[in-house]
PALUM-321396 format. One record per residue: residue number from 1; residue in one letter; x, y, z of N, C-alpha, C, CB in turn. Coordinates in Angstrom, 3 decimals. Glycine has a CB too. Example, Ala and Ser with C-alpha at 12.3 -4.5 7.8 and 13.67 -1.06 7.14 Angstrom:
2
<r resi="1" resn="A" n_u="13.190" n_v="-5.690" n_w="7.800" ca_u="12.300" ca_v="-4.500" ca_w="7.800" c_u="13.200" c_v="-3.300" c_w="7.800" cb_u="11.308" cb_v="-4.473" cb_w="9.046"/>
<r resi="2" resn="S" n_u="12.850" n_v="-2.250" n_w="7.080" ca_u="13.670" ca_v="-1.060" ca_w="7.140" c_u="12.900" c_v="0.030" c_w="7.870" cb_u="14.084" cb_v="-0.598" cb_w="5.725"/>
***
This chain:
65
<r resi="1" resn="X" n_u="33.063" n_v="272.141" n_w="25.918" ca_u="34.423" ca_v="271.623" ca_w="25.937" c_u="35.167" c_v="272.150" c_w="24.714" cb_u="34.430" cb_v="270.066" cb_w="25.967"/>
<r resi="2" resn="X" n_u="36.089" n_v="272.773" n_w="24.799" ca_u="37.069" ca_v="273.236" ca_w="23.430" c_u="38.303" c_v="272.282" c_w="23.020" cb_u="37.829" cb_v="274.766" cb_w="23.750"/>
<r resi="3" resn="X" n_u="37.595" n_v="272.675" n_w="22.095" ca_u="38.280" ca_v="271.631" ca_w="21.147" c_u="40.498" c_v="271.707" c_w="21.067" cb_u="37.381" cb_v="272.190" cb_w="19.273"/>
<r resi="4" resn="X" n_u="40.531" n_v="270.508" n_w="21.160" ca_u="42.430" ca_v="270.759" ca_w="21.356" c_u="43.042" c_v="270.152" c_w="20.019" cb_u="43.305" cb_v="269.681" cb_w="22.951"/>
<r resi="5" resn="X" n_u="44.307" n_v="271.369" n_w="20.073" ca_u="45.023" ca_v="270.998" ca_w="18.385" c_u="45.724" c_v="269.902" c_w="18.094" cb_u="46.067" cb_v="271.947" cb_w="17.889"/>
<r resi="6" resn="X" n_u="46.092" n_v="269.195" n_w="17.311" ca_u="46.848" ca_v="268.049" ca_w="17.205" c_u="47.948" c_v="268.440" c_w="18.059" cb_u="47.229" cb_v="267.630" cb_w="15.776"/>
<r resi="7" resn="X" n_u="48.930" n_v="269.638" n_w="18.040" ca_u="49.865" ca_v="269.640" ca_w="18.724" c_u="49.238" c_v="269.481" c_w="20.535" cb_u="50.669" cb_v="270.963" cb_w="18.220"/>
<r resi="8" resn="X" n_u="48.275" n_v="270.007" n_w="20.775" ca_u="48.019" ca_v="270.292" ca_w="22.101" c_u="47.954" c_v="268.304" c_w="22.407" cb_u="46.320" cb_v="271.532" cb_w="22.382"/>
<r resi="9" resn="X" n_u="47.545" n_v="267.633" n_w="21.408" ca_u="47.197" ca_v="266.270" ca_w="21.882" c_u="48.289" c_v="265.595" c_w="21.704" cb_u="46.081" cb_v="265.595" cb_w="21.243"/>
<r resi="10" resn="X" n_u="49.360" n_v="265.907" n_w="20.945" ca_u="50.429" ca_v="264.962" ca_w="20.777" c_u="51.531" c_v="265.634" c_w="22.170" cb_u="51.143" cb_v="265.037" cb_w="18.902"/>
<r resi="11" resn="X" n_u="51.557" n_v="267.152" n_w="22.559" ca_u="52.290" ca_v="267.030" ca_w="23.920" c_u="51.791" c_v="266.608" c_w="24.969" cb_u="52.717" cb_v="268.032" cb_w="24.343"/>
<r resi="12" resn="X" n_u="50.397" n_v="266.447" n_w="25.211" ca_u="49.971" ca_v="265.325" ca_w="26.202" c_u="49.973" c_v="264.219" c_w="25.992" cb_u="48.953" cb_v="265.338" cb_w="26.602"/>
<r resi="13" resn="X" n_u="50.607" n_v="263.357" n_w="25.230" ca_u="51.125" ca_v="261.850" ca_w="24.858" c_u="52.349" c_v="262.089" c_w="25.594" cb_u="51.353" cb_v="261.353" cb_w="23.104"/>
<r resi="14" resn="X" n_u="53.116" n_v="262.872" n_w="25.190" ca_u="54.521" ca_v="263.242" ca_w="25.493" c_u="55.026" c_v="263.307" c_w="26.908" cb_u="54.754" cb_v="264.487" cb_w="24.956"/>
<r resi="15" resn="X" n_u="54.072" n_v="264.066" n_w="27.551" ca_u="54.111" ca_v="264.276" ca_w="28.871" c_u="53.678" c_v="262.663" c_w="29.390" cb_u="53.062" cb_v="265.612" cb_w="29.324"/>
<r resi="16" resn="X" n_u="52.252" n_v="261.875" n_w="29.140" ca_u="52.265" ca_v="260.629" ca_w="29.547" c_u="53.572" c_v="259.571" c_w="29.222" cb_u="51.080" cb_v="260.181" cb_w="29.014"/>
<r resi="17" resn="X" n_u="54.049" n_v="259.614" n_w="28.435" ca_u="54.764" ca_v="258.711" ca_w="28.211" c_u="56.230" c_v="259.054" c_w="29.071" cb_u="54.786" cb_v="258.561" cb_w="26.705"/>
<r resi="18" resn="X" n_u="56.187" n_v="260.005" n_w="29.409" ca_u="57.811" ca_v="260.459" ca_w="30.090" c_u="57.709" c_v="260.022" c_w="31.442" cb_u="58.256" cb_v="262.274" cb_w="30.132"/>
<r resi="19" resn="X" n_u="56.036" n_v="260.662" n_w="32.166" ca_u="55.345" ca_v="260.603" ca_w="33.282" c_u="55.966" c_v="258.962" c_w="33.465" cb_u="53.556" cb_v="260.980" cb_w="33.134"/>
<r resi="20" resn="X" n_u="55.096" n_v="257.606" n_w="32.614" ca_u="55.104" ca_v="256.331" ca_w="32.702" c_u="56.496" c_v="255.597" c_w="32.595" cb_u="54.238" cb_v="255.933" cb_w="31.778"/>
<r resi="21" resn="X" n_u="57.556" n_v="256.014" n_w="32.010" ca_u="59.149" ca_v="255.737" ca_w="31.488" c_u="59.908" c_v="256.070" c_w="32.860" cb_u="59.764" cb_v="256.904" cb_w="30.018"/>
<r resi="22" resn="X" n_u="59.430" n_v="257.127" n_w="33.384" ca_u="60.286" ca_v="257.845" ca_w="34.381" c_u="59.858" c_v="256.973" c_w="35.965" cb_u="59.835" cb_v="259.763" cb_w="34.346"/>
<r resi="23" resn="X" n_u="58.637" n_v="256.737" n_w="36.009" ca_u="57.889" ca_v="256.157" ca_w="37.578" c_u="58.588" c_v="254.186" c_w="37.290" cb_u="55.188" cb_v="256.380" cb_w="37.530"/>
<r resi="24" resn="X" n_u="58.527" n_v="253.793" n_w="36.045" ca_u="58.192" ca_v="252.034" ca_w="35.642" c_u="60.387" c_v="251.989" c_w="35.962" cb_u="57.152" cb_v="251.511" cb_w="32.983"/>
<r resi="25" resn="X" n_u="61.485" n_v="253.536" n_w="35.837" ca_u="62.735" ca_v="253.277" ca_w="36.060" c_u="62.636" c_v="253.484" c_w="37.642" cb_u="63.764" cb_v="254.183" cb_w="35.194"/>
<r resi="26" resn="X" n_u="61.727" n_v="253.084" n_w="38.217" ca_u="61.672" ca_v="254.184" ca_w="39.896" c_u="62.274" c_v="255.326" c_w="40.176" cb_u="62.253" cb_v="253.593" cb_w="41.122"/>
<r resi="27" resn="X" n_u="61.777" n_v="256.229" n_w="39.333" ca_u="62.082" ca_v="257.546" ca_w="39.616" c_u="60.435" c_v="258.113" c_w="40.329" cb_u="62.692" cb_v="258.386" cb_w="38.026"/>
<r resi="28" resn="X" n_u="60.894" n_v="259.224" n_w="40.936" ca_u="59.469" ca_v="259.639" ca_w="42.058" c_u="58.914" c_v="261.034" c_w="41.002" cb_u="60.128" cb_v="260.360" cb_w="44.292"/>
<r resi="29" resn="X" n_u="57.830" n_v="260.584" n_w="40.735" ca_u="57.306" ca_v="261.921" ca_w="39.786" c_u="55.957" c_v="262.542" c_w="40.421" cb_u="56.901" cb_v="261.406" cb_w="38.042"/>
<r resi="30" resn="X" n_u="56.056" n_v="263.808" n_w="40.610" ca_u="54.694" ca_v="264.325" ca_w="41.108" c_u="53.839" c_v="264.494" c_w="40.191" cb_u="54.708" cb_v="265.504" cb_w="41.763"/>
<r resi="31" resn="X" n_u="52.097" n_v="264.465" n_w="40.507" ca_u="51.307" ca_v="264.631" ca_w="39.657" c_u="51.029" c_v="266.013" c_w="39.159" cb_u="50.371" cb_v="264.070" cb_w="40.053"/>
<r resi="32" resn="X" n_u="50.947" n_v="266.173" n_w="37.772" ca_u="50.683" ca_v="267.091" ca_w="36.915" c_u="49.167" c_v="268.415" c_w="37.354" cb_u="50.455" cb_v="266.071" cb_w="35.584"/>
<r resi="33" resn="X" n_u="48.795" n_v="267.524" n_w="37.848" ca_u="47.348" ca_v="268.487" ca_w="38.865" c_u="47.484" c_v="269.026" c_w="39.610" cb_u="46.354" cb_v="268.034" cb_w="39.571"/>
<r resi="34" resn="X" n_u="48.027" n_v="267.957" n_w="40.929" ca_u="47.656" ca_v="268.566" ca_w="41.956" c_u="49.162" c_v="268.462" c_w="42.760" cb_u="46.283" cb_v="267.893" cb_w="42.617"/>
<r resi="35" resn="X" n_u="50.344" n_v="267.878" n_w="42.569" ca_u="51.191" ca_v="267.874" ca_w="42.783" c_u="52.139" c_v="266.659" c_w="43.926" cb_u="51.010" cb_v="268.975" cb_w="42.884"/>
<r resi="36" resn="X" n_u="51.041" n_v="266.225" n_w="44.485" ca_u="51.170" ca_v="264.641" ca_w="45.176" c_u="51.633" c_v="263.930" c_w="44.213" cb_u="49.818" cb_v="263.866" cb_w="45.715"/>
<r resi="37" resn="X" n_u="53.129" n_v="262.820" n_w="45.016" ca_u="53.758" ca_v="261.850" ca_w="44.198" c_u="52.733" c_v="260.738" c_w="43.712" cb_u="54.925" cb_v="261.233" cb_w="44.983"/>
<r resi="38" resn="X" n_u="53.076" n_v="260.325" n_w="42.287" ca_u="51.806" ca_v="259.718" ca_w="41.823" c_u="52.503" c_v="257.785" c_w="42.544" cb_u="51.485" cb_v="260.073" cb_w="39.492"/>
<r resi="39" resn="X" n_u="51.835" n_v="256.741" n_w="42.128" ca_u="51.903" ca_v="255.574" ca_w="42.124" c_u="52.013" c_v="254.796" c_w="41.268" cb_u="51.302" cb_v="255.298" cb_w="42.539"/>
<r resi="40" resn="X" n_u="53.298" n_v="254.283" n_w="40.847" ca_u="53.106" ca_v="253.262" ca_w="39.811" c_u="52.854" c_v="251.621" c_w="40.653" cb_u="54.625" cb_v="253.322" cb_w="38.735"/>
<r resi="41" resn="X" n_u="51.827" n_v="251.264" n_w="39.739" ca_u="51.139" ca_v="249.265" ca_w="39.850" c_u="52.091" c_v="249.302" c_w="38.591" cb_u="48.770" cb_v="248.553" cb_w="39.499"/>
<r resi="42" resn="X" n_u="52.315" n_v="247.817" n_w="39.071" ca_u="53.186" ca_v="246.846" ca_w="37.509" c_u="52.238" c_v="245.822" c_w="37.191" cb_u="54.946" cb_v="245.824" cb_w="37.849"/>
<r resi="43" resn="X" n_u="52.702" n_v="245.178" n_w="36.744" ca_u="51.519" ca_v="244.034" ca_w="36.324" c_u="51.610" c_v="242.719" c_w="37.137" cb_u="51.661" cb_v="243.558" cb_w="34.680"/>
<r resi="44" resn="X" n_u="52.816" n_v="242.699" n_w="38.047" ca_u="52.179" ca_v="241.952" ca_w="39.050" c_u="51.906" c_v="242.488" c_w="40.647" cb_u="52.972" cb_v="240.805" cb_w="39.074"/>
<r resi="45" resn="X" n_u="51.024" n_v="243.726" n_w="40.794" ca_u="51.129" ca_v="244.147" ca_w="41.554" c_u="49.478" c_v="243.552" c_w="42.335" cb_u="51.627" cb_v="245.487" cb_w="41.196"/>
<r resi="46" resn="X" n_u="48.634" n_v="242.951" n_w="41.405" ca_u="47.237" ca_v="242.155" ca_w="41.838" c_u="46.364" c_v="243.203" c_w="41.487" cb_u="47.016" cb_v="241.641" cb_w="43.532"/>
<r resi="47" resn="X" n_u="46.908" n_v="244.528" n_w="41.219" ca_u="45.892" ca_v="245.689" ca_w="40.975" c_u="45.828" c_v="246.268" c_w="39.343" cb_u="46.371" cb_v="246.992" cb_w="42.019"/>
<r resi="48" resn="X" n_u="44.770" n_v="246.814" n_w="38.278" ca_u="45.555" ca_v="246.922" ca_w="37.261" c_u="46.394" c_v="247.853" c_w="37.382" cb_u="44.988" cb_v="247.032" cb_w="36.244"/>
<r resi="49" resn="X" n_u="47.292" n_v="247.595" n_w="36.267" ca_u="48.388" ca_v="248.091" ca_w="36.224" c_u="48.516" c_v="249.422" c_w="35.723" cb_u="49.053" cb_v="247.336" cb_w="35.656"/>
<r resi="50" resn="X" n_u="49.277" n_v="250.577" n_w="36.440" ca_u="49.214" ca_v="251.903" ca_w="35.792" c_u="49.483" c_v="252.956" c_w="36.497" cb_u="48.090" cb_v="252.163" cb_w="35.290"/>
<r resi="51" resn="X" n_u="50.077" n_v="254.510" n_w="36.237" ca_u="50.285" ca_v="255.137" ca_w="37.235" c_u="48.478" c_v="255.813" c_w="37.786" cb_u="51.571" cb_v="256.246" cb_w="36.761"/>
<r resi="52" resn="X" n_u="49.083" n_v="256.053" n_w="38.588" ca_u="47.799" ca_v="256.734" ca_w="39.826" c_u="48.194" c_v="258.246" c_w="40.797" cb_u="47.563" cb_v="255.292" cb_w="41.293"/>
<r resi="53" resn="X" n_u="47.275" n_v="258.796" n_w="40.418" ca_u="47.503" ca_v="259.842" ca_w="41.431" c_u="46.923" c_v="259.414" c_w="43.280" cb_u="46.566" cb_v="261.256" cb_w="40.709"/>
<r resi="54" resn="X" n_u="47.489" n_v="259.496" n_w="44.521" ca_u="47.131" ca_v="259.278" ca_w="45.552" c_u="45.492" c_v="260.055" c_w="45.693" cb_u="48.300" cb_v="259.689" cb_w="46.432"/>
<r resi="55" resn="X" n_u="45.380" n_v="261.449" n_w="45.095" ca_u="43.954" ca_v="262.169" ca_w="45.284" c_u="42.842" c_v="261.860" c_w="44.133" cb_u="44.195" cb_v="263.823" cb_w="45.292"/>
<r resi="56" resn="X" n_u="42.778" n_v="260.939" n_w="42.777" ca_u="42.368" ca_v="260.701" ca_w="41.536" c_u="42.300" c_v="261.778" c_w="40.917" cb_u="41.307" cb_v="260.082" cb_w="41.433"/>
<r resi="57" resn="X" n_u="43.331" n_v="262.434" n_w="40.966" ca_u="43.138" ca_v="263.873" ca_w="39.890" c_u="44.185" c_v="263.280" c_w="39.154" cb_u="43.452" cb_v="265.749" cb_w="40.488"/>
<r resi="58" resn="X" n_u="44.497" n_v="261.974" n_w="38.686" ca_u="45.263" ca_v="261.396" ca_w="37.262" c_u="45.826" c_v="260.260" c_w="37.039" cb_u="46.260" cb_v="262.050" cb_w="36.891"/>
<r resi="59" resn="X" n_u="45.912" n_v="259.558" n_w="36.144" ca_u="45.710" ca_v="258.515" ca_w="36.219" c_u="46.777" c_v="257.474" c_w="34.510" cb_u="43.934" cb_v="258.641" cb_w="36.414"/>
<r resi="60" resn="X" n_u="46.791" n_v="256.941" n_w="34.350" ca_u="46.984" ca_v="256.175" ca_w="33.095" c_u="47.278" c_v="254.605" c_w="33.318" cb_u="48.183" cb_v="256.828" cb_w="32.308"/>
<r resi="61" resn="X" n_u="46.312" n_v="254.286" n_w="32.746" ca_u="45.999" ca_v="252.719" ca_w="33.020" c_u="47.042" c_v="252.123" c_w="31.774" cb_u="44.025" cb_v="252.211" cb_w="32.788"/>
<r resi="62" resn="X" n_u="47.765" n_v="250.761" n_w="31.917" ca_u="48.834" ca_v="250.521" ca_w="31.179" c_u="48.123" c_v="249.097" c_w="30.883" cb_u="50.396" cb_v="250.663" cb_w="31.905"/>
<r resi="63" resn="X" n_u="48.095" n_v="248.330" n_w="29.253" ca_u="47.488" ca_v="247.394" ca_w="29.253" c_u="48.965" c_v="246.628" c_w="29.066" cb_u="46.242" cb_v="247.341" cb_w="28.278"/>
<r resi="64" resn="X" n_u="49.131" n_v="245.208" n_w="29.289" ca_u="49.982" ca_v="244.197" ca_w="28.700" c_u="49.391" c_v="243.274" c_w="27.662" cb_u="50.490" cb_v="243.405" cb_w="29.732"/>
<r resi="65" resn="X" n_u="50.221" n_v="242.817" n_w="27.020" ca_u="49.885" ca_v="241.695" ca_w="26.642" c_u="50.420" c_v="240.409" c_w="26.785" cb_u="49.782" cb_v="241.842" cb_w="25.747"/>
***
């Protein structure tokens, strides 16, 4: 596995957080993989909460408090 630069890890924050901002205003965002619209759960959706890819090629689980 090769190793990634701080920058390489702070624009994949970047990209998650736009990904999660953009789906939680209902906007329709395709997944970064494979290109299927992903799924946002909210926190009262009974499922945890977080976006989802329809094929699991991506994912980000959202905690509350």
């Amino acid at each position: 596995m090769k190793k990634r630069s701080h920058e390489e890890i702070l624009g994949e924050i970047v990209v998650i957080q736009t990904i999660r901002e953009k789906l939680m205003k209902g906007e329709t965002v395709k997944c970064p993989k494979c290109g299927e619209y992903l799924n946002f759960l909210g926190k009262n959706s009974g499922k945890h909460p977080g976006v989802f890819c329809p094929n699991g090629d991506f994912e980000i689980l959202i905690h509350y408090e």
